[in-house]
N, C-alpha and C positions, 0 to 999 in steps of 0.2 A: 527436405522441406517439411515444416510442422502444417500440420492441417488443423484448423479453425473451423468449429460450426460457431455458426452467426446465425441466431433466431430472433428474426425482427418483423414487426407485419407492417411496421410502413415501405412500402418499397423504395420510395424514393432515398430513404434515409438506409435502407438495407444494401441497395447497389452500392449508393456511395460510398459504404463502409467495407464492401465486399471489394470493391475495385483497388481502395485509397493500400487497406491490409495486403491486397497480394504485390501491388507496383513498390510500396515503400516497403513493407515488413517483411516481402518473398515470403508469404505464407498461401499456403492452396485453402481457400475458405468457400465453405459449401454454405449456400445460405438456406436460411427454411423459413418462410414468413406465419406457421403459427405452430403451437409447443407439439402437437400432435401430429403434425410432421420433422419437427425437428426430433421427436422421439424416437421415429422411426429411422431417421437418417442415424441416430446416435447407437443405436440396437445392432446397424448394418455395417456402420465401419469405426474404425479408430480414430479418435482424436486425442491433439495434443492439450487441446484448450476447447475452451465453451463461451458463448456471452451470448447472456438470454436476456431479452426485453421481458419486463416484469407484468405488462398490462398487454396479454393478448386474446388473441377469440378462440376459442374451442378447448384450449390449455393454456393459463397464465405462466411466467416464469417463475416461481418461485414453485408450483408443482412437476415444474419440467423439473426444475432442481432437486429435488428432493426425488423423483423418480430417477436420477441419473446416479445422483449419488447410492441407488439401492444395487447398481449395475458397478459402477466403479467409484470408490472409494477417493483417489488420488487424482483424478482430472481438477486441473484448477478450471472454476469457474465467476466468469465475472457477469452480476446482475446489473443491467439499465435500466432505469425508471424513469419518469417526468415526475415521480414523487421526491420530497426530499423530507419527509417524515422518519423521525429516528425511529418509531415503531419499526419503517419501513427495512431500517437500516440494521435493524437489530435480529429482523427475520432472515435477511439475506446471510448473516453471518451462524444465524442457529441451523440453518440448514445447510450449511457446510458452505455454502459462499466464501470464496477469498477475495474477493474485492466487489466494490459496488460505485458505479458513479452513475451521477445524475446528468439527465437532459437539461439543458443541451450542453453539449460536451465539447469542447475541441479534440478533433480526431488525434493529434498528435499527442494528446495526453494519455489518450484509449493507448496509443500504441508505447506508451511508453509505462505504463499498469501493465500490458501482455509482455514486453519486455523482459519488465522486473519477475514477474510470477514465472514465467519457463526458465529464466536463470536462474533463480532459486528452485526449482523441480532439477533441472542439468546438476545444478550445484550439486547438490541433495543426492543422485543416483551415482555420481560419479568420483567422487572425492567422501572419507571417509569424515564425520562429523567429528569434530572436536571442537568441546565446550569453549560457551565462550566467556571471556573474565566477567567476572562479577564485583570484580575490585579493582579500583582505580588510583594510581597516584597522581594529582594533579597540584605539582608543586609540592607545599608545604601542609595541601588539606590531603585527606583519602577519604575518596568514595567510594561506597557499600550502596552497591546496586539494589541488592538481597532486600536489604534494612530500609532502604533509601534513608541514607542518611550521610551528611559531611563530616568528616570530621577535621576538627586545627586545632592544635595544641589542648587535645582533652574536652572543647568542647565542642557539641555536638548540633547538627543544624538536620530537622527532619524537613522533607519534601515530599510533595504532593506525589503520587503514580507519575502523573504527568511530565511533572519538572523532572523527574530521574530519568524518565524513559530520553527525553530531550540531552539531557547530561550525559547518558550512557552513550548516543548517537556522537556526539560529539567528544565523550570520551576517544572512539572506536576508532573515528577519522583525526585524534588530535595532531595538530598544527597541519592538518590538511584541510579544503573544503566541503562542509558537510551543505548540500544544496538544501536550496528551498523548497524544494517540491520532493524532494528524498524524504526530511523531514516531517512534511506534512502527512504525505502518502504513509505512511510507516507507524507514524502514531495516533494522528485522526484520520487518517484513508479515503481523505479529501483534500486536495490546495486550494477550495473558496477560498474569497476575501474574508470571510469571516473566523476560518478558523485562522488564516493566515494573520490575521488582528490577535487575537487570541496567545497563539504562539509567539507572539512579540512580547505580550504581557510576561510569559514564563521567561523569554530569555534576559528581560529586565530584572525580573525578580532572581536568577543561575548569575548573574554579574553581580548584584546585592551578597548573596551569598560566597561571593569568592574575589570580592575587593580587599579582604585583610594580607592578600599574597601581590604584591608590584609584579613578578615574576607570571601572571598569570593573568590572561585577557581572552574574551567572549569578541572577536572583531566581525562587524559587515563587512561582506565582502562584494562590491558593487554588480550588480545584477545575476548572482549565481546563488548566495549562499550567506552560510557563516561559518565562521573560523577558530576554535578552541586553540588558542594561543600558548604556550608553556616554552618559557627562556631558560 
């Protein structure tokens, strides 16, 4: 069983999140309602994982973080906030943060962020890394992850960080479905509606890009995802 410290000072929202993770996620989660007790719980025993509230009384989270991180290096930890200020977002991640979401949250979303991060640490200790492609044949274009860049017949099509990170995803899964919230979580590390708007623009813009191939289709796939097509 993984053990979860959960440092949160509203209690109401602390139990709930403490009960929801052990009945659904079977994780043993010890809760600490402010950073200077969650210090001390963290000092005392092993965890697998962390999520700190970022606004608390005697020690904020983002001092808990960074004091955890001087102890263990490799604990994935995820920051809450009611803020959603990119300052906000950009701290969490300088201080070694692996993920960050904001209030108020759907629980099943927390638990599917804790999820994905221990499967990728299991992944990670267990199975030897091997690189992953950075070149793609899709159809009659090939993409260069490296360069971001397409190419078909000689000529060449540059993309944004964005749009390749998106293209690479759906490279990775092709003619399989690459979810909506895999997506989102992965490259902005958020599923709002906002960047979910956003990410529709890139995938209009990866279908513009790769209409000279019939052989080759970008499909929705109704309530799950989408779909890198190749016949």
């Amino acid at each position: 069983m993984k053990r979860i410290l959960l440092v949160e000072d509203d209690p109401n929202l602390g139990l709930l999140l403490q009960d929801y993770l052990q009945l659904k996620g079977n994780f043993e989660v010890i809760l600490c309602t402010d950073g200077e007790e969650g210090f001390k719980a963290f000092s005392k025993q092993h965890f697998d994982l962390c999520i700190l509230d970022v606004m608390m009384p005697k020690k904020d989270g983002f001092t808990l973080g960074k004091e955890i991180r001087k102890i263990n290096q490799q604990v994935p930890i995820i920051f809450a906030t009611a803020k959603s200020m990119i300052e906000d977002k950009a701290s969490a991640y300088d201080l070694g943060g692996d993920d960050y979401i904001t209030k108020p949250f759907r629980i099943e979303e927390l638990l599917l962020r804790i999820n994905a991060l221990l499967k990728r640490i299991t992944t990670t200790e267990t199975t030897p890394a091997e690189p992953e492609p950075t070149q793609f044949e899709i159809g009659k274009y090939i993409f260069d992850y490296t360069t971001q860049q397409i190419n078909f017949n000689g000529t060449q099509q540059k993309l944004s960080t964005k749009e390749a990170e998106l293209l690479r995803l759906l490279c990775l899964k092709m003619n399989s479905v690459l979810t909506r919230e895999e997506a989102l979580l992965n490259i902005w590390h958020d599923d709002n509606y906002f960047n979910g708007r956003s990410m529709d623009v890139f995938l209009s813009k990866l279908r513009k890009y790769l209409k000279e191939d019939p052989k080759v289709e970008i499909i929705n796939v109704h309530g799950k995802g989408y779909k890198l097509i190749v016949s």
